[in-house]
C-alpha positions in Angstrom: 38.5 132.3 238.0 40.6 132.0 234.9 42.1 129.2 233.1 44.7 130.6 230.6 42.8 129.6 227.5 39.3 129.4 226.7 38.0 126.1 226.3 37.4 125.5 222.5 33.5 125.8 221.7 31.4 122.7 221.3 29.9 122.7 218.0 27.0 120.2 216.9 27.8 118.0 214.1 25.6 116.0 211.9 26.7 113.2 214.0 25.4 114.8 217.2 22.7 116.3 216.0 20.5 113.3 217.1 22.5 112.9 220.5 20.3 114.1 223.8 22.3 117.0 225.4 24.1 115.0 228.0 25.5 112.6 225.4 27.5 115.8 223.9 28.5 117.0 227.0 30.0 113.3 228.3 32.1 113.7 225.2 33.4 116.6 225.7 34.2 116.5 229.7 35.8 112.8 228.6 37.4 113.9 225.9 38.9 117.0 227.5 39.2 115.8 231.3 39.2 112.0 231.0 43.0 111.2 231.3 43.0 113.1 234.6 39.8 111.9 236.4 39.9 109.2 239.3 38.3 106.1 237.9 36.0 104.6 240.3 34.6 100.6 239.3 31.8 99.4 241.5 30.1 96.5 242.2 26.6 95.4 241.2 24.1 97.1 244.6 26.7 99.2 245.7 25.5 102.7 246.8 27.8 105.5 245.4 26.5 108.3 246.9 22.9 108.6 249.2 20.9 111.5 249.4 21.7 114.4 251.4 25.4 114.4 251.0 27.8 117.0 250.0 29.3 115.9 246.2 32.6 116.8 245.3 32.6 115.6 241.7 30.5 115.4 238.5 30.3 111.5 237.7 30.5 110.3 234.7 29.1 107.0 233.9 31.4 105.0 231.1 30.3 101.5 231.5 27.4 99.7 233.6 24.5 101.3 234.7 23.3 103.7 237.8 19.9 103.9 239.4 18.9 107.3 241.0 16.3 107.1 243.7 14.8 109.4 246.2 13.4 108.6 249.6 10.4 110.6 250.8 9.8 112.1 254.0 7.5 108.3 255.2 9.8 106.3 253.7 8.5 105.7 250.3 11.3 104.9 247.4 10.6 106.2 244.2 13.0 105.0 241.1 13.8 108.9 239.5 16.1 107.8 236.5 18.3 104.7 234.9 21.2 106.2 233.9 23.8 104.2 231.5 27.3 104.9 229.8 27.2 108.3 228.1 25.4 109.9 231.1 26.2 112.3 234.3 25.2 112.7 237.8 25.6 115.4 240.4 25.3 118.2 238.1 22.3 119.9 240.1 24.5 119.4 243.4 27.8 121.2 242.4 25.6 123.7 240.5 23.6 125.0 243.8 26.1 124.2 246.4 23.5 122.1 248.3 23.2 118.7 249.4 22.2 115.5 246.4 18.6 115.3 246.6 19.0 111.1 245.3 20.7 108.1 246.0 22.4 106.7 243.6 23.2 102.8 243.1 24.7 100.6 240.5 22.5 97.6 239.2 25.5 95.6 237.6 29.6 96.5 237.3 29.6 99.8 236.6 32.7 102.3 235.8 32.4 105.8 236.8 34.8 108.5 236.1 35.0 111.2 239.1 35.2 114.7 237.6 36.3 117.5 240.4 33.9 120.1 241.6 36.7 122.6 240.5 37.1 121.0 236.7 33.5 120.6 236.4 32.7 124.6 237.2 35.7 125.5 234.5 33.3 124.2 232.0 31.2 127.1 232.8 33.8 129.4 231.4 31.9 128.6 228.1 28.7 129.7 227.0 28.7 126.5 224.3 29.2 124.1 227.4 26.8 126.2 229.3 23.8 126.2 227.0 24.4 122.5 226.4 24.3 121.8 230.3 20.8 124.0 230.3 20.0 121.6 227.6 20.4 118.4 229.5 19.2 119.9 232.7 15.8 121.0 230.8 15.4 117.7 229.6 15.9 115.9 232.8 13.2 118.8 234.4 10.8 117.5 231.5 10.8 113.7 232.3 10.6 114.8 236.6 7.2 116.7 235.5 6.6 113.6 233.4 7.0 111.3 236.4 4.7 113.7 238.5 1.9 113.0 236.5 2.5 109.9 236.1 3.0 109.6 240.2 -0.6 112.1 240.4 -2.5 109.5 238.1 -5.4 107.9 240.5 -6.0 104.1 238.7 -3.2 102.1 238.8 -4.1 101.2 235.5 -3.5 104.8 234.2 -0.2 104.8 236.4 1.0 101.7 234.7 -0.1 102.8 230.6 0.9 106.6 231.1 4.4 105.2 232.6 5.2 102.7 229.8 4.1 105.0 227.5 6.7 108.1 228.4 9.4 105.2 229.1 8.7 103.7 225.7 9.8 107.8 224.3 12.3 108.0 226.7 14.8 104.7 227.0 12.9 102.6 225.0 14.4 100.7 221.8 13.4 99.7 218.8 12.9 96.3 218.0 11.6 94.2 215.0 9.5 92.4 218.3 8.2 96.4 219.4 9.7 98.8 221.7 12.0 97.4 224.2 12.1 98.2 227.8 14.9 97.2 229.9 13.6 97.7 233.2 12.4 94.8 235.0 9.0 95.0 236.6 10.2 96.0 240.3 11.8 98.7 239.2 8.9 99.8 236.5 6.9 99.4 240.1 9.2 101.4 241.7 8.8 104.2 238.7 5.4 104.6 238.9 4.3 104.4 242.5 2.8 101.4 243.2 3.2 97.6 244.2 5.0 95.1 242.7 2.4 92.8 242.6 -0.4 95.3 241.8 1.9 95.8 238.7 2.0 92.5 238.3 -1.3 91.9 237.8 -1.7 95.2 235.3 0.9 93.5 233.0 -0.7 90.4 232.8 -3.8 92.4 231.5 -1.9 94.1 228.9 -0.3 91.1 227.8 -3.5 89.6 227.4 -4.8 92.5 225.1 -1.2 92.1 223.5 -0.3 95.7 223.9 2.8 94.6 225.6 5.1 91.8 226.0 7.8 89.9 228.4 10.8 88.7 226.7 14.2 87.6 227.7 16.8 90.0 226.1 20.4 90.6 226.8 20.5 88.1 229.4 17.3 88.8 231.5 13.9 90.1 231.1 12.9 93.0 229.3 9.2 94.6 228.6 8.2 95.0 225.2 5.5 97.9 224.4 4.0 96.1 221.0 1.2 98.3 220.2 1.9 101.8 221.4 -1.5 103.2 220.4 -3.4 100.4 222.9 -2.2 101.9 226.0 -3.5 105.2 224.9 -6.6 103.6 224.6 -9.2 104.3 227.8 -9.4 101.4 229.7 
């Protein structure tokens, strides 16, 4: 397959330096595709793809946010990943030539830009784009083995301080108030494997220890991790 002329090289800037791999590579597909994608706006719940189909683009999320879930065999939903503007999807699918292995769902208005299978394999054409798709693909393989120990934990307890511990490193943001959260607790239920009102229940307790928190922020509520070293501590 050739396309004419090489694609120019990504090169990491001291402003990306501190970007996560799939923030670089949005740019660049955006930057270099963008104008000639199909622009796709959804509504908040609406499903954009479920698992086990066939994808024919790479989507890129610009505004809103996208939840990935994944159903298991006796019908258990686990949350996988909250993806927001500045991330991908579908990567893995167009990759391998095999069917998504995750639903995917936006929680609010979300605007998605549908990159073709065909545009998203030119990319591969350069060993830059390549070893910064690695990059991203690594990390997301790090947080599933996260999540599986996590998931393997055998207390609830430990399910729900091990989870808000690696979500604390992984979306969380700092805040004068501690590290915040945005997930709300059905979903952090859905995260970790249990129910909502067993989670319920754990969260109370760590509020009452005040090694976490429940505040309203950016219009509905977020959990606060306030003393990071607390849930580390054994039970």
């Amino acid at each position: 397959m050739s396309i004419g002329t090489p694609l120019p090289f990504i090169t990491r800037s001291t402003e990306t330096l501190d970007q996560p791999p799939a923030a670089v590579l949005f740019d660049y597909m955006e930057q270099r595709f963008g104008n000639t994608c199909t622009q796709l706006k959804v509504k908040r719940n609406t499903i954009i793809c479920n698992q086990g189909a066939k994808l024919s683009y790479l989507y890129l999320i610009q505004h809103g946010e996208v939840l990935l879930t994944r159903l298991s065999p006796d019908g258990r939903e686990t949350l996988i990943s909250i993806l927001g503007p500045g991330e991908f999807f579908g990567e893995s699918s167009l990759l391998s030539g095999t069917p998504v292995t995750f639903s995917a769902s936006a929680t609010r208005r979300t605007t998605l830009l549908q990159l073709p299978e065909r545009k998203f394999k030119l990319l591969l054409e350069d060993p830059n784009v390549c070893r910064t798709l690695l990059e991203s693909i690594a990390r997301r393989c790090d947080d599933a083995w996260t999540q599986m120990e996590v998931l393997g934990c055998t207390h609830v307890r430990d399910k729900v301080r091990s989870g808000l511990l690696w979500l604390s490193g992984r979306i969380g943001v700092e805040t004068c108030e501690g590290v915040r959260i945005d997930l709300n607790q059905t979903q952090l239920a859905r995260m970790v494997g249990c129910a909502r009102e067993t989670l319920s229940r754990e969260v109370s307790e760590l509020r009452r220890l005040r090694t976490v928190d429940v505040r309203n922020s950016n219009g509905r509520k977020s959990l606060f991790v306030v003393d990071p070293e607390g849930l580390s501590q054994p039970a």
